[in-house]
BAFI-3210 file (N, C-alpha, C; in Angstrom, 3 decimals, decimal comma, padded with zeros to 6 digits):
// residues 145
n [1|2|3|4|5|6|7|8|9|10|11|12|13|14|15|16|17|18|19|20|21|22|23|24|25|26|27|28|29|30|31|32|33|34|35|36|37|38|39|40|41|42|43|44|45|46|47|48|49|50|51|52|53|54|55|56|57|58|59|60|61|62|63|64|65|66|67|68|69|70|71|72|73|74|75|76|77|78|79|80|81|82|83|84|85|86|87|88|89|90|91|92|93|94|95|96|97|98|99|100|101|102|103|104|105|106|107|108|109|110|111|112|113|114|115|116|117|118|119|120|121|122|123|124|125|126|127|128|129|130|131|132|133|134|135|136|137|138|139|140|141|142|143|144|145]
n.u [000,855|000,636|002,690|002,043|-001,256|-001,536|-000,071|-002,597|-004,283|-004,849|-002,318|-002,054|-000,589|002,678|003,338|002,153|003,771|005,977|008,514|008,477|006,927|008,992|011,251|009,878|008,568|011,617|012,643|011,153|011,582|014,400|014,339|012,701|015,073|017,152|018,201|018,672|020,766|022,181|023,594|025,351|028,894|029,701|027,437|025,160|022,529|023,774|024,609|022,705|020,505|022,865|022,115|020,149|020,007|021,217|020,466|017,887|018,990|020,331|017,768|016,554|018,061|018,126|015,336|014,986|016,872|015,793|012,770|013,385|013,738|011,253|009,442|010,615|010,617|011,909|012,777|013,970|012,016|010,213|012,081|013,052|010,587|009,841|011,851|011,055|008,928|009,953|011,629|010,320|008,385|009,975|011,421|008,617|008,326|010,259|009,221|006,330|006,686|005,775|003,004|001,222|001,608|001,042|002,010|002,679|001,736|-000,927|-002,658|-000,402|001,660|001,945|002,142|002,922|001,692|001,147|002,305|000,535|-003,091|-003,436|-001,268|-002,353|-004,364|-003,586|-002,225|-004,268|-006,422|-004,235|-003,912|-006,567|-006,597|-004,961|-006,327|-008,411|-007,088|-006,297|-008,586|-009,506|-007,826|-007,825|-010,589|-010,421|-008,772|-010,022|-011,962|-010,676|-008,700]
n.v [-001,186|002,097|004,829|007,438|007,019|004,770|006,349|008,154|006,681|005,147|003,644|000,251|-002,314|-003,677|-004,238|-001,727|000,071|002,688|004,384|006,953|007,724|006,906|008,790|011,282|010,727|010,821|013,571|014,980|014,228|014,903|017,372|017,798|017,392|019,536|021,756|020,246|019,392|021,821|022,141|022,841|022,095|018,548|018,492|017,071|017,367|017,445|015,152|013,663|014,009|013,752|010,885|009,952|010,554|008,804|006,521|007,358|007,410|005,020|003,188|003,852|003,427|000,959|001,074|001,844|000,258|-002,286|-001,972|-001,799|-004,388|-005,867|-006,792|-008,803|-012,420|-014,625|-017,236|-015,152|-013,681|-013,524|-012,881|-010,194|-009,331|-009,269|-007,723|-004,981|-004,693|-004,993|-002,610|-000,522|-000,464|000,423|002,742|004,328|004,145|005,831|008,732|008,233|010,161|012,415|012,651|014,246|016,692|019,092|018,607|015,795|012,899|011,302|009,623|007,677|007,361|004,633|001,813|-001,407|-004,569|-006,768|-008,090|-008,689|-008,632|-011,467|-012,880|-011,566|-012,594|-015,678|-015,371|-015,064|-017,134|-019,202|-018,458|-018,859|-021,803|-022,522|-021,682|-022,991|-025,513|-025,137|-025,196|-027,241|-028,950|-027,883|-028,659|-031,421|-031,814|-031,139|-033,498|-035,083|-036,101]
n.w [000,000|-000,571|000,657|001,924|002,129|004,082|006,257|006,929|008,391|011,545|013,091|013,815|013,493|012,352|009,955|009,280|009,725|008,664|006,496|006,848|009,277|010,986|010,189|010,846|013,602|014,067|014,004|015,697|018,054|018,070|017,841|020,222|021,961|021,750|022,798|025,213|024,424|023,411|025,846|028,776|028,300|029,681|031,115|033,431|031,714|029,283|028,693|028,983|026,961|024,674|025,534|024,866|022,322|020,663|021,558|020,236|016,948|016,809|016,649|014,937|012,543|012,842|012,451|009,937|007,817|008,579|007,687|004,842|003,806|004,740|003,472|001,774|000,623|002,564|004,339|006,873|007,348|009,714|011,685|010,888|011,235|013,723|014,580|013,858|015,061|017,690|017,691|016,911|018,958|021,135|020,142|020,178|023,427|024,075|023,088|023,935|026,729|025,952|024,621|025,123|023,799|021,643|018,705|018,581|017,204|017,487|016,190|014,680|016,448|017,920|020,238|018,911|018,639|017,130|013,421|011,554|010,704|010,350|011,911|014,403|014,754|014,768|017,319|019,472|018,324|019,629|022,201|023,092|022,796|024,799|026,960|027,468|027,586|029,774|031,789|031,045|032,391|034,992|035,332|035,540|037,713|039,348|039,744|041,090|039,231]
ca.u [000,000|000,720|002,987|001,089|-002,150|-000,735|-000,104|-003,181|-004,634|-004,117|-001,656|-002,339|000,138|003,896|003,559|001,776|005,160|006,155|009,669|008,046|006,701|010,247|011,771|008,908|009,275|012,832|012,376|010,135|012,742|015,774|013,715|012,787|016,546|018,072|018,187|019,460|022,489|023,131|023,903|027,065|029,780|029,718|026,650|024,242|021,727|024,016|024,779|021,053|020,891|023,367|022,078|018,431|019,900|022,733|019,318|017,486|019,660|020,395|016,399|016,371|018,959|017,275|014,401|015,166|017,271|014,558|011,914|013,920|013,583|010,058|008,321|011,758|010,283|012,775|013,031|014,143|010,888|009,483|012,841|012,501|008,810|010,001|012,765|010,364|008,195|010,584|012,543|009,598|007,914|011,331|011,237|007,725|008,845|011,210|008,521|005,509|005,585|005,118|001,984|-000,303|002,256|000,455|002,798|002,361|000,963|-001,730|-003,047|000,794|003,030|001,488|002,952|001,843|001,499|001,178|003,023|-000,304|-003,811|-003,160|-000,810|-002,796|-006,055|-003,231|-002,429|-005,995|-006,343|-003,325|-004,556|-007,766|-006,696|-004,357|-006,925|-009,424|-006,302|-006,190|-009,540|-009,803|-006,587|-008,449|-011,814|-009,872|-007,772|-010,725|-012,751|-009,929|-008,407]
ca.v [000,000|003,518|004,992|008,606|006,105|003,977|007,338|008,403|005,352|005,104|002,609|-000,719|-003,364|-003,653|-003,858|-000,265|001,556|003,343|005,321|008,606|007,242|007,238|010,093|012,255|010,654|010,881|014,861|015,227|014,030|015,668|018,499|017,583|017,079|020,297|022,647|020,021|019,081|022,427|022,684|023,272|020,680|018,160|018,884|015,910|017,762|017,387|013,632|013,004|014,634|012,497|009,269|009,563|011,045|007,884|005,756|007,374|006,969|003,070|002,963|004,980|003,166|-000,225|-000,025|002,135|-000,817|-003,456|-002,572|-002,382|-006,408|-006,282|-007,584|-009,692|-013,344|-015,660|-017,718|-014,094|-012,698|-013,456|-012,086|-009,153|-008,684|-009,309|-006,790|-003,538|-004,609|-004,336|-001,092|000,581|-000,160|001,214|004,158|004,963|004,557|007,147|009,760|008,229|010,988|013,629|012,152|015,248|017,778|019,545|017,818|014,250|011,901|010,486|007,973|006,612|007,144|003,589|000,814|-002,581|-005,676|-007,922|-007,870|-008,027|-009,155|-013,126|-013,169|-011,362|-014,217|-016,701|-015,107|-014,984|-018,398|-019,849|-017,892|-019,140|-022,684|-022,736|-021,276|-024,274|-026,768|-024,898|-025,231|-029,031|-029,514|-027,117|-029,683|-032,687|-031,944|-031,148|-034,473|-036,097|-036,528]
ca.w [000,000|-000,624|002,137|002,105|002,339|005,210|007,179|007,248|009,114|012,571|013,536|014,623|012,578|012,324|009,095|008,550|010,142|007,425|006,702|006,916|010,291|011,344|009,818|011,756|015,563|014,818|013,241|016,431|019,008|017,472|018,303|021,974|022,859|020,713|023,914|025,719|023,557|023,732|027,462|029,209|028,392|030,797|032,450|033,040|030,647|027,755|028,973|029,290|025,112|023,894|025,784|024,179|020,914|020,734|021,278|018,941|016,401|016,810|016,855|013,298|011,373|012,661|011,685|008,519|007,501|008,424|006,903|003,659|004,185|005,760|002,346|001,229|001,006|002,433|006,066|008,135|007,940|011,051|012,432|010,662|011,366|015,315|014,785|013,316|016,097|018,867|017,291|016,564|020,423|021,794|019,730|021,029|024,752|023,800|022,565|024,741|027,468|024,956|024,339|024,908|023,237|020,221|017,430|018,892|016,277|018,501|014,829|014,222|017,340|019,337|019,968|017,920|019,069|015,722|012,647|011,301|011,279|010,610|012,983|015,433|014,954|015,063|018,797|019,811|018,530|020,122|023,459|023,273|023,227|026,101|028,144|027,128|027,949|031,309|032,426|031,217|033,467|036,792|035,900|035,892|038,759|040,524|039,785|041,791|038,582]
c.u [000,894|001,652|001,827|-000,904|-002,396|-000,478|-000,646|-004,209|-004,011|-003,213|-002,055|-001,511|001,540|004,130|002,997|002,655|005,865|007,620|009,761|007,832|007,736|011,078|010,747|008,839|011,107|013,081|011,958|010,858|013,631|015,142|013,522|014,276|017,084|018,697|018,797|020,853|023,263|023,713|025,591|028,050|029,935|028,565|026,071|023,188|021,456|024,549|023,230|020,958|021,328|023,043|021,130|018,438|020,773|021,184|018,137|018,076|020,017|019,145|016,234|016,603|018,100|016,650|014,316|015,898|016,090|013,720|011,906|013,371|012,272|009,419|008,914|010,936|011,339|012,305|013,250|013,086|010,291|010,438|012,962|011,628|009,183|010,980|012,579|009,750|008,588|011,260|011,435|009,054|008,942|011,529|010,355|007,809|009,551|010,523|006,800|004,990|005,517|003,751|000,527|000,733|001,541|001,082|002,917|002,080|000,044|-002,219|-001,868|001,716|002,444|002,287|002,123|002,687|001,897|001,490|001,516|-002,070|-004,208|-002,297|-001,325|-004,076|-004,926|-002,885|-002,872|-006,306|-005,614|-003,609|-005,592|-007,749|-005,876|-005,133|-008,270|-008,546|-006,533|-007,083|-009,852|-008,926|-007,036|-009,609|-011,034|-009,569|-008,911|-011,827|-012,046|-008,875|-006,880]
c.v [001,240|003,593|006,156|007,811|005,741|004,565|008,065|007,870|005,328|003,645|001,373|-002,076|-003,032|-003,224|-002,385|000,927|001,720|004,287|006,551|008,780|007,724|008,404|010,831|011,990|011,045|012,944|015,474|015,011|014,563|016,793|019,179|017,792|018,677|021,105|021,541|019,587|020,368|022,978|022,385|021,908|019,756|017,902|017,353|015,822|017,304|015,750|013,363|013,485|013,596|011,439|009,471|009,710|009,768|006,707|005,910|006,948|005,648|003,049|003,144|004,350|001,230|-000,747|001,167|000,881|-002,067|-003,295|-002,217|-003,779|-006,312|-007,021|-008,770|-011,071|-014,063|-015,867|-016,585|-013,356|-012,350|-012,573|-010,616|-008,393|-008,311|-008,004|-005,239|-003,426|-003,913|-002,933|-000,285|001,100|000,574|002,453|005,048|005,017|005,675|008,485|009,133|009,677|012,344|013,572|013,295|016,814|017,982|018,754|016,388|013,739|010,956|009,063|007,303|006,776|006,149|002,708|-000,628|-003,926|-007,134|-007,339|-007,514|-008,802|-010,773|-013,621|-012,957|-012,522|-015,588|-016,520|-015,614|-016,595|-019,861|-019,628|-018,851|-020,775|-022,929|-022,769|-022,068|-025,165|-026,408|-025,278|-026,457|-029,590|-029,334|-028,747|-030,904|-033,114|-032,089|-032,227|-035,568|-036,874|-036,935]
c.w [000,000|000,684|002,664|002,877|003,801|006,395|007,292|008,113|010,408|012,378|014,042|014,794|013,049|010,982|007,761|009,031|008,509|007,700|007,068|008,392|011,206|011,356|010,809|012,885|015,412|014,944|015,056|017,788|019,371|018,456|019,663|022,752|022,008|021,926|025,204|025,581|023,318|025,186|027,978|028,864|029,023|031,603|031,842|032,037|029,523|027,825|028,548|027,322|024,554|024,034|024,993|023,187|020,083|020,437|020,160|017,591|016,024|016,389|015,427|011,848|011,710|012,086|010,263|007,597|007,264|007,620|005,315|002,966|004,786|004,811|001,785|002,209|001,321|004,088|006,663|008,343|009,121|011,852|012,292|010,857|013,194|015,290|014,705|014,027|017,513|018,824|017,358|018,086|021,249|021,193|020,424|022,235|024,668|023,658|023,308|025,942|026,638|024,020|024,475|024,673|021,785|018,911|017,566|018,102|017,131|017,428|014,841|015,030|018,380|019,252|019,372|018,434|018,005|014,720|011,299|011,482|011,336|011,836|014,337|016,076|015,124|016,672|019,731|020,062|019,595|022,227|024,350|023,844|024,603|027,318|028,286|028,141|030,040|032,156|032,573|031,959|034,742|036,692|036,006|036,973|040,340|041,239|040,902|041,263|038,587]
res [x|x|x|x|x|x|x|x|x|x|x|x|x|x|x|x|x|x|x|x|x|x|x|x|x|x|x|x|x|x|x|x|x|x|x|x|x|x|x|x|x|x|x|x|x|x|x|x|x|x|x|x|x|x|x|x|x|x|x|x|x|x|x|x|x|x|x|x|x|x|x|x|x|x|x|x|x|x|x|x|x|x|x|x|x|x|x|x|x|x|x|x|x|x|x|x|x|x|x|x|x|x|x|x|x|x|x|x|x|x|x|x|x|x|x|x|x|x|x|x|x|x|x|x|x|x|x|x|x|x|x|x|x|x|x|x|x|x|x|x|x|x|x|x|x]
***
């Protein structure tokens, strides 16, 4: 799909993070930290700056890299799909408490759960039965079984 498309849609997928996505929390960050990267040499300020800007950064090139490879059919997908997932949720911790700042992206700065919605019904599914197995294990146990 479209990226422009894709980022008008709130968020819900892994696979509807988008590059632009990125570029704009990171745009949006940069931003947050600028005033503190410029603080006195030394100070904890400009420590605290560089740590979150050092993390951003790793976070950036991650999953700009990944999801290069997010559509590439071969065996690493899943790792891939796991890898845009976790970069992207660690990004948004990063830009979470700015969550009621006017420039926020409240539709595409969440964090996502499933890569997408097969995987999420396979979840659900997989959920669902455990919590069957569980209960036929509690009645069993409780027949004296």
């Amino acid at each position: 799909m479209e990226n422009a498309k894709v980022e008008k849609r709130p968020l819900r997928y892994g696979q509807d993070i988008t590059l632009g996505d990125v570029e704009r929390l990171n745009s949006f960050l940069m931003a947050r930290t600028e005033r503190l990267a410029r603080a006195e040499r030394g100070s904890d300020e400009r420590h605290m700056a560089r740590a979150v800007r050092s993390a951003l950064h790793h976070l950036v090139v991650t999953l700009q890299h990944s999801l290069s490879f997010a559509d590439a059919d071969s065996e690493m997908q899943p790792l891939t799909h796991l890898q845009i997932r976790v970069s992207w949720n660690a990004l948004w911790a990063l830009v979470s408490p700015w969550r009621w700042h006017d420039e926020y992206d409240q539709e595409r700065w969440r964090s996502v759960k499933h890569w997408d919605e097969i995987q999420e019904a396979e979840f659900e599914r997989r959920l669902a039965d455990e919590f069957s197995k569980s209960r036929r294990r509690d009645a069993s146990e409780g027949d004296g079984g």
